[in-house]
NUTIBA-281064 format. One record per residue: residue in one letter; x, y, z of N, C-alpha, C in turn. Coordinates in steps of 0.05 Angstrom, whole numbers, plus 5000, padded with zeros to 4 digits. Atoms other than C-alpha are relative to their C-alpha. Layout:
ATOM   type     nX     nY     nZ    caX    caY    caZ     cX     cY     cZ
ATOM      A      X      Y      Z      X      Y      Z      X      Y      Z
...
This chain:
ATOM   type     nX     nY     nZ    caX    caY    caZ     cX     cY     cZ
ATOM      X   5004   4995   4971   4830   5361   4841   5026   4998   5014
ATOM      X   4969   5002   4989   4889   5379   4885   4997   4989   5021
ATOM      X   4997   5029   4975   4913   5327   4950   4982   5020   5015
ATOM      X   5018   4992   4986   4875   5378   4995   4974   4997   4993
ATOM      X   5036   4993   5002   4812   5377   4963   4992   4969   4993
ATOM      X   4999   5032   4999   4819   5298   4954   4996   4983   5022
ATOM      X   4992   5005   4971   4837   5291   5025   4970   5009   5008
ATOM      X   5019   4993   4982   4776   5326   5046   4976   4988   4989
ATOM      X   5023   5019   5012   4730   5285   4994   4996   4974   5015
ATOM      X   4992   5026   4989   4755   5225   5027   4985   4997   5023
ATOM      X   5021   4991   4975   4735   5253   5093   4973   4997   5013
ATOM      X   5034   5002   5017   4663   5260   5065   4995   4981   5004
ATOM      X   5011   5025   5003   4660   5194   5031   5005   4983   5029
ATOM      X   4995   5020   4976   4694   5153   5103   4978   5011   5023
ATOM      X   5012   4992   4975   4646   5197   5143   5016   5012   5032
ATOM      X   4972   4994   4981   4714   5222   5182   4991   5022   5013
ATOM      X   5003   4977   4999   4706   5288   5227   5017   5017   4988
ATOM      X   4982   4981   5017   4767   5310   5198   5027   4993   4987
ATOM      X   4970   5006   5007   4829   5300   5153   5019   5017   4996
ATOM      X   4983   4977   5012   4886   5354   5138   5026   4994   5011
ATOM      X   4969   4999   5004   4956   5355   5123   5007   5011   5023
ATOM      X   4987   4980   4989   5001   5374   5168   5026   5022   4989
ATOM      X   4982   4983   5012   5059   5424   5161   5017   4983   4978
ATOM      X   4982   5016   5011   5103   5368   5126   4985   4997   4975
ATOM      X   5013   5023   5029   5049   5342   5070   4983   4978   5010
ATOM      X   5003   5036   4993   5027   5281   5114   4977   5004   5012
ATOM      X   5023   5010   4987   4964   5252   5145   4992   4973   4998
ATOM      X   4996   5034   4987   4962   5183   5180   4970   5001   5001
ATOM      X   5017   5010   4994   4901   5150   5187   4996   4979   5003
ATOM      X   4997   5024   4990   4883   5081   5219   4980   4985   4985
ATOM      X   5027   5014   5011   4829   5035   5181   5012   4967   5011
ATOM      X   4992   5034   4990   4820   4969   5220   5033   4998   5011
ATOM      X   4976   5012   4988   4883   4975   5257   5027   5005   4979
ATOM      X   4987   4998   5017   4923   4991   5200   5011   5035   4987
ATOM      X   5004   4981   5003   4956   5060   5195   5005   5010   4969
ATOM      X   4980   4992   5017   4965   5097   5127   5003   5025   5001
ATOM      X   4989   4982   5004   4998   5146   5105   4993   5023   4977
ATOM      X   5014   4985   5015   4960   5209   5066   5026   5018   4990
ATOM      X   4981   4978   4999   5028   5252   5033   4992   5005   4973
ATOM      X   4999   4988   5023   5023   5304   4979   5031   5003   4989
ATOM      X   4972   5000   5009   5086   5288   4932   4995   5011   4965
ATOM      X   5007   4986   5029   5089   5335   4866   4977   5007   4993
ATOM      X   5029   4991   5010   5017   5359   4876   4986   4967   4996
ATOM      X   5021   5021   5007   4982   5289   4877   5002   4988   5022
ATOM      X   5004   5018   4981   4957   5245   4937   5023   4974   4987
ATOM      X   5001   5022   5005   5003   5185   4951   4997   4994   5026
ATOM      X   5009   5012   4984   4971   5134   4999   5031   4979   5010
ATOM      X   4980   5011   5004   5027   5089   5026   4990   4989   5035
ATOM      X   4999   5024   4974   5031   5020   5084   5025   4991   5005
ATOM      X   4977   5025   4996   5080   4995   5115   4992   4978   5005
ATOM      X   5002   5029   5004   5078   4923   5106   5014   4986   5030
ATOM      X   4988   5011   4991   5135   4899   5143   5039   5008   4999
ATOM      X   4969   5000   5004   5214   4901   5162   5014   4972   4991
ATOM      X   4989   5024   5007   5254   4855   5124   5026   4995   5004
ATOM      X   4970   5008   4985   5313   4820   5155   5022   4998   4980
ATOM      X   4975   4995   5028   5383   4825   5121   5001   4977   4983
ATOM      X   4993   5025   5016   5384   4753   5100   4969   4989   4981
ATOM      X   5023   5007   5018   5317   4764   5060   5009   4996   4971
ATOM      X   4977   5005   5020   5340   4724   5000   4992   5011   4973
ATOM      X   5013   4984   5018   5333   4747   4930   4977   4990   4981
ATOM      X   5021   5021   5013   5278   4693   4908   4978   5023   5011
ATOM      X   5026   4991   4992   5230   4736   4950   4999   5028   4985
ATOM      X   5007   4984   5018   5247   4801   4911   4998   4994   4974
ATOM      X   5015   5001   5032   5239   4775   4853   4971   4995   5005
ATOM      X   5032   5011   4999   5169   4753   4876   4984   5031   4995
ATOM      X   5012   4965   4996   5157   4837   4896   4999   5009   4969
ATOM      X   5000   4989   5026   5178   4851   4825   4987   4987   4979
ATOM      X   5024   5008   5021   5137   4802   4788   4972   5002   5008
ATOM      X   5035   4997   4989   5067   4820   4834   4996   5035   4985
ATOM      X   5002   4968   5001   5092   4899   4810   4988   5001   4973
ATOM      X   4993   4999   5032   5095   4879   4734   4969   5006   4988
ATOM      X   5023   4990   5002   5037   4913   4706   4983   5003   5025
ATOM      X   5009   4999   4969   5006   4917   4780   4975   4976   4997
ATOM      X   5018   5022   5006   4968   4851   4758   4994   4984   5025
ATOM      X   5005   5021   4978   4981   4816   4828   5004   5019   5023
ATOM      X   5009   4985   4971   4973   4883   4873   4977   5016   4990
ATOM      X   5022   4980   4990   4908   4914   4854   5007   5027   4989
ATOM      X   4998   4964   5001   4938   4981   4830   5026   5001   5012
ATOM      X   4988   4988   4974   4980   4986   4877   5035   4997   4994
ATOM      X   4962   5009   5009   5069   4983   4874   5000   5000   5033
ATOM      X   4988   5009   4981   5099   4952   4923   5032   5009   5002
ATOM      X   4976   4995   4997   5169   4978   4945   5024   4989   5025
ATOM      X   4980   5007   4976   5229   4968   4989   5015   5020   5009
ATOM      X   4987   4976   4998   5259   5019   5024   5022   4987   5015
ATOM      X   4974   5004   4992   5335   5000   5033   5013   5013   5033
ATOM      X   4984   4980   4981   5355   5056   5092   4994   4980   5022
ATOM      X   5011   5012   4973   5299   5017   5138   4988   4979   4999
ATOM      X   5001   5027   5007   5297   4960   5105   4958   4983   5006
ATOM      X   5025   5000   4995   5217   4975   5101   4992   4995   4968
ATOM      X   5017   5001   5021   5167   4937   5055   4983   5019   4991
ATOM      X   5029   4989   5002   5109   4988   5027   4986   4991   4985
ATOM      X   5017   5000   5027   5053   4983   4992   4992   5027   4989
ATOM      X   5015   4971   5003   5030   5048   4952   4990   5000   4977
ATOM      X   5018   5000   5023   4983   5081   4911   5002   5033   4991
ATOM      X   4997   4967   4997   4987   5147   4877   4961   4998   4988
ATOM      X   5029   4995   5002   4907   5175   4875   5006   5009   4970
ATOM      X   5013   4984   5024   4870   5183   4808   4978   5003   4999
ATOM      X   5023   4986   4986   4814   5227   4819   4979   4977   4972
ATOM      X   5020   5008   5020   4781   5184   4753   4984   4971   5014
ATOM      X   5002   5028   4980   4783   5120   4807   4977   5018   5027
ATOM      X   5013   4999   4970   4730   5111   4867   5030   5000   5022
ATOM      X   4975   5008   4983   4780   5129   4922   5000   4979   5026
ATOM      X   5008   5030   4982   4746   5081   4972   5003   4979   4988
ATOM      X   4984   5024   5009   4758   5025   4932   5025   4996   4998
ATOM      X   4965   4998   4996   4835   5047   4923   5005   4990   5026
ATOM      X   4986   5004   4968   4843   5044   4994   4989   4976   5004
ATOM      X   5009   5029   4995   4804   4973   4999   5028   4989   4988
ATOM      X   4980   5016   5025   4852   4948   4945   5026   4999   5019
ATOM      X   4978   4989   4985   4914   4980   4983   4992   4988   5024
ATOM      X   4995   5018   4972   4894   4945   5051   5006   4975   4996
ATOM      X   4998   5034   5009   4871   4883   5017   5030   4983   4995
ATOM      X   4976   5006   5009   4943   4883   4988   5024   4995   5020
ATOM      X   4986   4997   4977   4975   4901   5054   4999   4975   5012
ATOM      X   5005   5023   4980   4935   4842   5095   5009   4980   4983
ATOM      X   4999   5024   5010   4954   4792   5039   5030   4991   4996
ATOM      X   4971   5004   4995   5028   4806   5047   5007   5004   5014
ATOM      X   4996   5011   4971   5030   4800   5111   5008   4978   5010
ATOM      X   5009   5028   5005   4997   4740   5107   5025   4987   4985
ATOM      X   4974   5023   5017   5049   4713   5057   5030   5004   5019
ATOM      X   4982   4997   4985   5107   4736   5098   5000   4985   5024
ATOM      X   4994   5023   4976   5084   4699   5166   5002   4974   4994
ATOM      X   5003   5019   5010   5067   4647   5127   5013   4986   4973
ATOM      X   4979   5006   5025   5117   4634   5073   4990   4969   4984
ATOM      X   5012   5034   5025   5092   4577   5010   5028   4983   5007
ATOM      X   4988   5024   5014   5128   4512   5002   5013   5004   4981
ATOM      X   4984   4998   5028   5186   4511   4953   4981   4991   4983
ATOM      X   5006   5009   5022   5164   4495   4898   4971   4995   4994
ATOM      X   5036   5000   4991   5085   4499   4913   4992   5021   4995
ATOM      X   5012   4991   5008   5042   4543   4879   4981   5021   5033
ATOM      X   5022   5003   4980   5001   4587   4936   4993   5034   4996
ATOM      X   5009   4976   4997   4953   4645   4923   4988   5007   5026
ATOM      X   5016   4985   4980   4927   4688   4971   4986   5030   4997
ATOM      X   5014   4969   5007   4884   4753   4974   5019   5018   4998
ATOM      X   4975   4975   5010   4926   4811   4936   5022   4976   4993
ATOM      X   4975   5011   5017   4973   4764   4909   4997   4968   4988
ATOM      X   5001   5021   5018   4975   4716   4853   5024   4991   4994
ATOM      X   4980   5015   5001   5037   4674   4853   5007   4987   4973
């Protein structure tokens, strides 16, 4: 199934009046306050959140944390988590596989969003153990 005809299943299943690409590839949509991002990259839906901007003096204990929640995607749900250097922007993303419920993708993908949020305002205790929803520490 190609991102258009994925896009418009989605539609369907959310009960949406309408979703479609614009000229670029893209289509934003809000769930609970939360916008994402619908882009067709190489012929396949990828879903994508911004998380958060991370300040220059974010030290490198916390990326290692991004890269061990990525490691098999065991502690996001599916999902990869990235950093984008230019704008110094967290994401979360998902590329669609039509074999997956796509409503649950996108649960997973918020779930993952609100739970690193959550860890970011709220930063663990050195040396303290602390799960939270979408992330296993």
């Amino acid at each position: 199934m190609n991102p258009e005809s994925r896009l418009d299943y989605l539609k369907d299943v959310l009960q949406l009046p309408s979703l479609v690409f614009d000229e670029e590839g893209c289509c934003i949509v809000t769930f609970d306050g939360i916008p994402i991002n619908f882009q067709t990259i190489d012929d396949r839906l990828v879903m994508t959140i911004y998380i958060a901007e991370l300040p220059e003096n974010t030290e490198a204990d916390f990326f290692a944390k991004l890269l061990a929640a990525n490691l098999y995607w065991k502690s996001t749900q599916g999902c990869t988590l990235a950093f984008d250097p230019e704008s110094r922007s967290l994401v979360a993303q998902v590329i669609d596989d039509e074999n997956k419920d796509i409503k649950k993708v996108l649960e997973s993908l918020l779930e993952v969003t609100e739970g690193w949020r959550t860890y970011m305002d709220n930063p663990p205790i050195p040396h303290k153990r602390q799960d939270i929803r979408g992330i296993r520490l």
